[in-house]
N, C-alpha and C positions, 0 to 999 in steps of 0.2 A: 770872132771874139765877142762875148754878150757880154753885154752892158748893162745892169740892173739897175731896174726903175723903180728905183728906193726914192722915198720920199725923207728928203735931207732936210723938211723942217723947216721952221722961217728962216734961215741964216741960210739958204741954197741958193737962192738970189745972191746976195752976196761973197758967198763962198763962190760960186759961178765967175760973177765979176774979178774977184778976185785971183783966181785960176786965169782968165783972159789974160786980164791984165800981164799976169808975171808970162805967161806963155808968150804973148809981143816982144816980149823984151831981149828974149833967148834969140841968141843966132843963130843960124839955118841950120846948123849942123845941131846947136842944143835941142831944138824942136825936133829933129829928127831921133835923135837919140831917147827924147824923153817920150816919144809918141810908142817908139820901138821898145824902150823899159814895158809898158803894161801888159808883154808877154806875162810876166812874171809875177804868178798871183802869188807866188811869197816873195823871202829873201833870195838874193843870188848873191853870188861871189864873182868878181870881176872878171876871171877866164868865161863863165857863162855870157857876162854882158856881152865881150869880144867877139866871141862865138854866132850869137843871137840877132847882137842888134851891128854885127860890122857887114859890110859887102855893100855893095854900089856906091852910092854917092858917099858915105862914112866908111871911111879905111879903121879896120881893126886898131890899128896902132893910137887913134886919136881917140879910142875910147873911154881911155884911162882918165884921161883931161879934159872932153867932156863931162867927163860922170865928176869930177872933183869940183866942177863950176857947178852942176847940178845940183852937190850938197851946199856946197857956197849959198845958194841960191835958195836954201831949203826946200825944194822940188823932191829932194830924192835924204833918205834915211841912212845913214852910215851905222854901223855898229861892230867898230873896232875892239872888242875887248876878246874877242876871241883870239884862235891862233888866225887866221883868216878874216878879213873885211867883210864882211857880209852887208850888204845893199836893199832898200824896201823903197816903195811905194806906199803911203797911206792911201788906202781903198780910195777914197774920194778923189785922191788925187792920179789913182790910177784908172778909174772908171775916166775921166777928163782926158787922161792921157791917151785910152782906147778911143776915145770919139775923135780922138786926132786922127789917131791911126786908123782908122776907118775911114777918116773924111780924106785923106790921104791917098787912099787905095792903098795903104801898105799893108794889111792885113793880114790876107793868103801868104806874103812872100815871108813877113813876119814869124808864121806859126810852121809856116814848114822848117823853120831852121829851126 
């Protein structure tokens, strides 16, 4: 998973901190889930998420309700007006979320699903 070295301008310090910060806060299973979202360089729709980001430590079944604390949390993009939910990461937010999942080692097990 490459992570681009976009220069995100004076507010990246901050924006940085501020990505920490809320990532501490998430519990073990949100962290997990949010690290596993930056498969997804667009929208997905929750069967994808289940799919993707369930197996091992996260059971499919709890995906639904972490992914609903993650828009809570404004972590992750909801966009209900469709027939179907459809789900985003904002880049910046998903470049942070890849350096988890990287620092992680979950990566490879990641991309193969």
């Amino acid at each position: 998973m490459n992570v681009p070295d976009h220069d995100l301008g004076p507010r990246h310090p901050s924006m940085r901190a501020s990505l920490d910060s809320s990532y501490q806060l998430l519990s073990g299973s949100e962290q997990m889930l949010f690290r596993r979202l930056s498969a997804f360089e667009g929208g997905w729709p929750i069967g994808a998420a289940e799919q993707v980001c369930g197996g091992g430590d996260l059971e499919r079944d709890e995906v639904l309700g972490l992914l609903a604390d993650l828009v809570a949390k404004s972590l992750v993009v909801a966009d209900t007006t469709g027939r179907e939910a459809r789900y985003r990461l904002l880049e910046p937010v998903r470049w942070y979320a890849a350096e988890k999942l990287t620092e992680a080692g979950e990566s490879p097990r990641t991309a193969s699903r």
